[in-house]
C-alpha positions in Angstrom: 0.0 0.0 0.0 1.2 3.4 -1.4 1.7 6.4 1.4 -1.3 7.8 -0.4 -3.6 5.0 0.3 -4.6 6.1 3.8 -4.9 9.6 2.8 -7.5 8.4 0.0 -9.3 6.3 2.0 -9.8 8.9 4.4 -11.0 11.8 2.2 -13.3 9.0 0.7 -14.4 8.5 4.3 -15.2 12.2 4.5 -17.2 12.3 1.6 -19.6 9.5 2.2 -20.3 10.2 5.4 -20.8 14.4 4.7 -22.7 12.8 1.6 -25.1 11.0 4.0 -25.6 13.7 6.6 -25.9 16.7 4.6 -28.7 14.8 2.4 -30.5 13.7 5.5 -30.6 16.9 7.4 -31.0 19.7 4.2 -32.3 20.3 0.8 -28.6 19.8 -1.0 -28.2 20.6 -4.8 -24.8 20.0 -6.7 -24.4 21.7 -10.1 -21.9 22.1 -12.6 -20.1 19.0 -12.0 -18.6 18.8 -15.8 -16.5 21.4 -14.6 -14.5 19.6 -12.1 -12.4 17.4 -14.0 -11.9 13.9 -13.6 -8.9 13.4 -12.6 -5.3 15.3 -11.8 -4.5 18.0 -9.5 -7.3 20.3 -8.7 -8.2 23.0 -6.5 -11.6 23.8 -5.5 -12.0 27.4 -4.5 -15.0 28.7 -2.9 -16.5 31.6 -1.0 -16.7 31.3 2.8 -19.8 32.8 4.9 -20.6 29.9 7.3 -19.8 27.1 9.4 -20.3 24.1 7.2 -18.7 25.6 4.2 -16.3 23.5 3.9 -18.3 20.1 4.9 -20.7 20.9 2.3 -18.5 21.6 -0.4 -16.3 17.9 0.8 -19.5 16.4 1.1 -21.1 17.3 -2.9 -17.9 17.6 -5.3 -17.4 15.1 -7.5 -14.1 13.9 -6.1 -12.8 13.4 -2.5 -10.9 16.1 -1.4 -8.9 17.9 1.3 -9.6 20.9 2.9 -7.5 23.5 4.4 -8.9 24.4 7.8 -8.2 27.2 10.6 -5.8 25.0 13.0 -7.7 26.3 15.7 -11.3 24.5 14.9 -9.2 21.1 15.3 -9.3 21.6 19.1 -13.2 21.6 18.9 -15.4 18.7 19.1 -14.7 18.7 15.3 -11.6 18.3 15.3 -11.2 14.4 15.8 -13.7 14.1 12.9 -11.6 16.3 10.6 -8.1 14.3 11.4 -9.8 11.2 10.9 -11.3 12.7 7.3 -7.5 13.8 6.4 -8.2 17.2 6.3 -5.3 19.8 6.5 -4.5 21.9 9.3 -3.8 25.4 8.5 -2.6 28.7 10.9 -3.2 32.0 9.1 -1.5 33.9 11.7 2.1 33.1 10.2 3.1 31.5 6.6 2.0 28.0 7.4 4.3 26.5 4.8 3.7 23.1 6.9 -0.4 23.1 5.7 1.0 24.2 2.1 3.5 21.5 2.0 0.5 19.1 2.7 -1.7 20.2 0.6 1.3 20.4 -2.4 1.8 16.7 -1.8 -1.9 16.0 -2.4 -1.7 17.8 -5.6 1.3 16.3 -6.8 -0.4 12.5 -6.4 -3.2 13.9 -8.3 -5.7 14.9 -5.5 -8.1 17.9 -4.8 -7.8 20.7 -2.3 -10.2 22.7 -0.6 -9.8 26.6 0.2 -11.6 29.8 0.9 -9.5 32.3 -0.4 -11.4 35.0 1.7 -9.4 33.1 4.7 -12.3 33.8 7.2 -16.1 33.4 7.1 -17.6 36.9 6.2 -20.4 38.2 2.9 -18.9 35.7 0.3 -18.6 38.3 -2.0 -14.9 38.2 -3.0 -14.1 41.7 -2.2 -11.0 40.4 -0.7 -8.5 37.2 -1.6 -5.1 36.1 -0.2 -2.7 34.5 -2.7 -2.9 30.9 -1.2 -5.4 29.8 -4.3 -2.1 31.1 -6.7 0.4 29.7 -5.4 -0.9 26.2 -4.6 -1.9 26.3 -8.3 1.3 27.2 -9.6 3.3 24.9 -7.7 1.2 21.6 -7.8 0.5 22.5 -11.3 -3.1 22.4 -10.5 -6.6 23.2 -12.1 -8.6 25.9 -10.5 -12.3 25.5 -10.0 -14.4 28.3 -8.7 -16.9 26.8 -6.4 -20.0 29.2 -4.9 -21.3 27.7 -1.5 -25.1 29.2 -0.9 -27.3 29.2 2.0 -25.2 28.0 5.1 -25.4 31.7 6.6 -28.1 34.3 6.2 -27.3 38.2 6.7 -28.0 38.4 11.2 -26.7 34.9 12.1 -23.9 34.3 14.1 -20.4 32.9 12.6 -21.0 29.3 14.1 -24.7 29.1 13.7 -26.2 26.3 11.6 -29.2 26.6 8.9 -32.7 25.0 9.6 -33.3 21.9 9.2 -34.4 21.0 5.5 -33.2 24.3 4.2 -31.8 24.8 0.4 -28.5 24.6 -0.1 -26.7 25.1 -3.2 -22.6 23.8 -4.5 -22.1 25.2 -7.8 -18.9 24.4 -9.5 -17.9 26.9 -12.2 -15.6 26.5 -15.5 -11.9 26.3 -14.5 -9.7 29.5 -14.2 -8.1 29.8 -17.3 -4.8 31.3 -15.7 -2.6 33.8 -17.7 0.9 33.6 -16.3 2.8 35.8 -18.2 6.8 35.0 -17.3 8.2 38.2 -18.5 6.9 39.1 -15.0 8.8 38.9 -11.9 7.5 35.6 -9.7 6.1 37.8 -7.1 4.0 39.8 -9.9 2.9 37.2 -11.2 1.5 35.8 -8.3 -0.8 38.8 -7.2 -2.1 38.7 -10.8 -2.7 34.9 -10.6 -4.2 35.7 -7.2 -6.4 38.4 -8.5 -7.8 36.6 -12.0 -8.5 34.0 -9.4 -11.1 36.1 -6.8 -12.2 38.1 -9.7 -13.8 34.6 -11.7 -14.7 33.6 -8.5 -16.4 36.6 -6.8 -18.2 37.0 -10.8 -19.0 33.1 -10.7 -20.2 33.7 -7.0 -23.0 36.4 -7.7 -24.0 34.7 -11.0 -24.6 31.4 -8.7 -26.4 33.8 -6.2 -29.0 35.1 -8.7 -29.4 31.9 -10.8 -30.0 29.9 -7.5 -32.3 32.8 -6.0 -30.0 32.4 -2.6 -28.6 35.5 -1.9 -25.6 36.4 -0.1 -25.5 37.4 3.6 -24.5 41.7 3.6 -22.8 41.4 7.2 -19.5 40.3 8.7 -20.9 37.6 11.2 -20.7 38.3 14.7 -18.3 35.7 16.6 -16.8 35.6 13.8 -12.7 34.2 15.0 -11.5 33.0 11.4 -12.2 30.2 9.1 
């Protein structure tokens, strides 16, 4: 058995069993799956407004995955349940080039990674983006896929609140990133304007999802709100 094995088996574990729970307790929809390629390195960016984010978005692509998540929620009751899914510890407070190594090796064996590139729960509008998205893409040689995450906050709730039972919830994959990297520019350049055509497809891809859907996005900062 390959290193990788356990770290498959365990984003497969995550999936099934977000799968199971997310289509039990709430009206789930997945679209846009033929955008999420088959197979390679892929990175599945999405907007970030509330708590189960990044289960939901683990729970309906179309290919197990790994997310990067604030180091801090693995010392919650969560937190045994994200090790045990393989999902990637991250601190935002320094360059956490231990969480980019991991998710790097995932990409290089051909696997996905999650990531808000907001860095914190908030509107989910894309106003802001680090360059985390960038880099990992330039580096593990991976496709981008902008991924909007609808209805898991609306405008008033707190950061950590969860949606009503059996309310709609929508993961909509968009076209991949078609990243221009132009190499007459310096490597630090470049990656701000990798980093920006990334937020602005996705913040664009966001507010189309929002109006196609008919789920708009929260207009406030959530209260409690302590990171990702």
């Amino acid at each position: 058995m390959t290193a990788a094995a356990p770290a498959a088996w365990r984003a497969r574990l995550g999936h099934l069993a977000g799968r199971g729970l997310f289509e039990a307790l709430y009206a789930v929809e997945q679209h846009g799956v033929r955008h999420v390629p088959t197979s390679g390195p892929v990175i599945l960016a999405a907007n970030h407004t509330g708590y189960l984010d990044g289960a939901l978005v683990l729970s309906m692509a179309p290919r197990d995955s790994h997310f990067l998540v604030l180091d801090q929620t693995f010392r919650t009751r969560a937190g045994a349940l994200l090790t045990l899914t393989g999902q990637i510890p991250i601190d935002q407070q320094v360059g956490d080039r231990r969480a980019l190594g991991q998710a790097i090796e995932v990409l290089r064996r051909g696997g996905v990674i999650g990531i808000f590139p907001e860095g914190g729960r908030g509107r989910g509008d894309l106003a802001q983006a680090g360059r985390g998205v960038a880099w990992l893409a330039i580096n593990g040689g991976a496709t981008v896929v902008p991924t909007a995450c609808l209805g898991t906050r609306a405008t008033g709730q707190h950061a950590d609140s969860w949606p009503r039972l059996r309310s709609r919830m929508v993961v909509d994959f968009g076209a991949p990133v078609d990243l221009e990297l132009d190499a007459s520019l310096p490597g630090r350049q470049r990656l701000q304007h990798a980093a920006e055509q990334i937020r602005t497809t996705l913040g664009g891809h966001v507010h189309d999802a929002s109006r196609r859907h008919g789920i708009p996005l929260p207009t406030d900062v959530p209260e409690g709100l302590i990171g990702t």
